[in-house]
N, C-alpha and C positions, 0 to 999 in steps of 0.2 A: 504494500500500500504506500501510495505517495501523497501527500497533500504539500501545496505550496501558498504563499501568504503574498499581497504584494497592494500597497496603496500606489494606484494607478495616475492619480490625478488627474483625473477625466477619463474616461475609457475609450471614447471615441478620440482623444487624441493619442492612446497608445497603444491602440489595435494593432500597430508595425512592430511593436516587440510581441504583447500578447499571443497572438495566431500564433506566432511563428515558433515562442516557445512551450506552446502547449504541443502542437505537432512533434515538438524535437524533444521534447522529456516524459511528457505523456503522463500527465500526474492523473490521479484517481480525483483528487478535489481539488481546486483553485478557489480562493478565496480573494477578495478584492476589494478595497475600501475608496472611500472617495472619487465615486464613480462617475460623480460632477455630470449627472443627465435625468432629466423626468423619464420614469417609467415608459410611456410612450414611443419613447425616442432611441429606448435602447437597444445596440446591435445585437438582436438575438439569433438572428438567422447568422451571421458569423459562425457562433458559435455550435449553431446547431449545423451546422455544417461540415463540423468536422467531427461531429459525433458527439455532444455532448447537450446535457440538460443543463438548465441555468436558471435558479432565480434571484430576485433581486427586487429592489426597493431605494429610491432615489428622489431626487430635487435637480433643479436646473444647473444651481449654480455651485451649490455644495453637499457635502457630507456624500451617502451615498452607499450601500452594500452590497455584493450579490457573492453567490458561491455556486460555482461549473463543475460537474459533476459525470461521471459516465455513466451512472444511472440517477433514476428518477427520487427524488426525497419522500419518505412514506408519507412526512408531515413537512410541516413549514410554519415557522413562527418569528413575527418579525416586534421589534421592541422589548421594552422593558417594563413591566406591570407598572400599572399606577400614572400618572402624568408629569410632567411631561412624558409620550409613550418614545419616542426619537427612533421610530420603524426605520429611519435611514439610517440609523448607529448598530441596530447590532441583528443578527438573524441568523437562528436556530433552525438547523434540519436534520433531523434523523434519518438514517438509512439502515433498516434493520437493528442492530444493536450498538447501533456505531452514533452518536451525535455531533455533530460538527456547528460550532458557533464562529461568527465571523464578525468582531468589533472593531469599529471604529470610536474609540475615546476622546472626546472635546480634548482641542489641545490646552485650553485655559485661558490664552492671551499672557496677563500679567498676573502675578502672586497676588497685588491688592486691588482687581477686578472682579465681579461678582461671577466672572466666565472659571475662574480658578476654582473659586467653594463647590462653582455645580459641577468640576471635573472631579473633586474630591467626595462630592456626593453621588455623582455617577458611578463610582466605584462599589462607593456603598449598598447602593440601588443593585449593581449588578451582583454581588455578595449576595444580597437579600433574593434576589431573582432565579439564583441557583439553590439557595436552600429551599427555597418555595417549593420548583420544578422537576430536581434532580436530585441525584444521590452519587455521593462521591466514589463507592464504587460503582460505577457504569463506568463503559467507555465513550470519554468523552475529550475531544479534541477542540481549544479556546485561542483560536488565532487573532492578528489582527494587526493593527497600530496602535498601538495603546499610547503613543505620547507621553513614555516613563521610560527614561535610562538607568537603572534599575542598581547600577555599582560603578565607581567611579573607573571601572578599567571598560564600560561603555560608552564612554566619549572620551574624545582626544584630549582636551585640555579642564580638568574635573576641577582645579583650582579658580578659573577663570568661570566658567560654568554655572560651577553652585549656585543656589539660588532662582535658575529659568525654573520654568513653571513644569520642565517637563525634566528635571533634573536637582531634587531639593529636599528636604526630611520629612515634610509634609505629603510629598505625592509619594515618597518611600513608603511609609508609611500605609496608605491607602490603598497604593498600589498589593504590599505585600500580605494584608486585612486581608484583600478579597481573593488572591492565591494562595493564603490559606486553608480553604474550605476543601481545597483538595488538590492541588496543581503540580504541578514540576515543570520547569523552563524546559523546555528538551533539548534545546542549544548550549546553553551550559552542562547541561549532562554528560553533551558529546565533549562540548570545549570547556572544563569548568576554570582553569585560570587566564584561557587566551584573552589577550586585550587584544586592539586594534582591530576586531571585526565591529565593521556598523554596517547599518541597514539604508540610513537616510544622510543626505550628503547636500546641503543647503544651499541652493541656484546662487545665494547671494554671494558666494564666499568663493575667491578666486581658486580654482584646478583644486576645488576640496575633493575630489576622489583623487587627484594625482601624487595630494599632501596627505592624504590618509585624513580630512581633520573634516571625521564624521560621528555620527551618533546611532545606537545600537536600539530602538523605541518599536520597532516592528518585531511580534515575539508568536512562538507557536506553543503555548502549554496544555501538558494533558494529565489526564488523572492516572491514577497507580495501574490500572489495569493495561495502560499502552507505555508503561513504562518500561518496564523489561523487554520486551519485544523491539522498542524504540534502534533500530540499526544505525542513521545520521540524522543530520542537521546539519545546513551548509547554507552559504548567501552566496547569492550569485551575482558578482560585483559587475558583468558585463553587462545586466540589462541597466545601471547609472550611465555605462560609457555608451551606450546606442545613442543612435540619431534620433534628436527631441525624446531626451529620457523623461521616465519621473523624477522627482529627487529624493526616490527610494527606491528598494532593489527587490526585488525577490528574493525571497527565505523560502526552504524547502527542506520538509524530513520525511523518512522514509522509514517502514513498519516491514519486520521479516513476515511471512508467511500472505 
């Protein structure tokens, strides 16, 4: 089994790497955030075209879910109980005994913006959404952008750092409350002291994939029963270097059997 993770930042403008590497690696589920398109609008016959089932939940301009699949989801659930429900942030699909979640995390803005409290209560909210729904032995697989650099050997310069909204004691904090309930990174599993792997590499920031000076906020966790099974975990840095990348990569694990 393969599942891969990957904020696209629009879909329709990075259908020139997507296609191409779903053909060439052939993952069992794709997951994808910030799919930046109304439902309406979105390339499904792409995808269905090359074999694959997809659903999804979107807005024009922002946020955005969907997860591709080689077979059809038994169920489909999109949001988070209660209100705000934010059906573009996060979606739940089962495939037999298998559950696959796909989030997208408010990245916050600033620490003393009220966009920050709701990233730190979205956690909470998701916490709670899992004790509701699920049970921590199931196999369950919780990918996404989470918008949290999780230890300081996830970004390149942690001293300078500290303090963003997506790198700070606060979102530590919240972030590892709700990976409590039952998780394990499965990238640090594979790599548990590597530094200098990141996922997301900031358009702003001059040859920041060429200087390494990126952040590791794109994450695949799953619960104890896909843990031993768990074979790798790896980024794949060449979809940041394609032509009109996103300015994150693809993350990708793979399960024996």
């Amino acid at each position: 089994m393969k599942i891969a993770s990957y904020n696209v930042n629009s879909i329709r403008s990075r259908l020139h790497i997507v296609l191409p590497w779903l053909q060439d690696n052939k993952p069992d589920y794709f997951c994808m955030q910030e799919t930046k398109v109304e439902d309406a609008k979105f390339p499904v016959a792409a995808f269905e075209e090359l074999g694959y089932s997809i659903v999804f939940r979107g807005n024009k301009q922002y946020n955005g879910v969907a997860i591709v699949s080689r077979i059809k989801p038994d169920k489909v659930e999109f949001g988070l109980d209660g209100e705000p429900n934010d059906s573009d942030r996060l979606v739940a699909a089962r495939f037999d005994d298998l559950v696959i979640m796909n989030a997208y995390v408010p990245q916050g803005q600033e620490v003393d913006r009220p966009q920050f409290a709701y990233k730190l209560a979205w956690f909470k909210r998701l916490k709670q959404y899992l004790q509701k729904n699920f049970k921590a032995d199931q196999k369950i697989i919780l990918c996404g952008d989470f918008n949290v650099a999780p230890e300081k050997i996830d970004v390149h310069d942690p001293k300078r750092i500290l303090g963003h909204v997506s790198f700070n004691p606060e979102v530590w904090q919240a972030y590892e409350e709700m990976k409590s309930w039952g998780f394990t990174d499965v990238f640090r599993r594979h790599h548990p002291d590597e530094a200098g792997q990141y996922t997301f590499f900031d358009y702003r920031v001059r040859d920041s994939v060429g200087r390494n000076l990126g952040w590791r906020v794109d994450h695949i966790l799953v619960t104890e029963p896909l843990v031993a099974t768990s074979r790798s975990c790896a980024i794949d840095l060449a979809t940041r270097l394609a032509e009109k990348p996103s300015d994150h990569v693809i993350i990708y694990a793979q399960w024996e059997g």
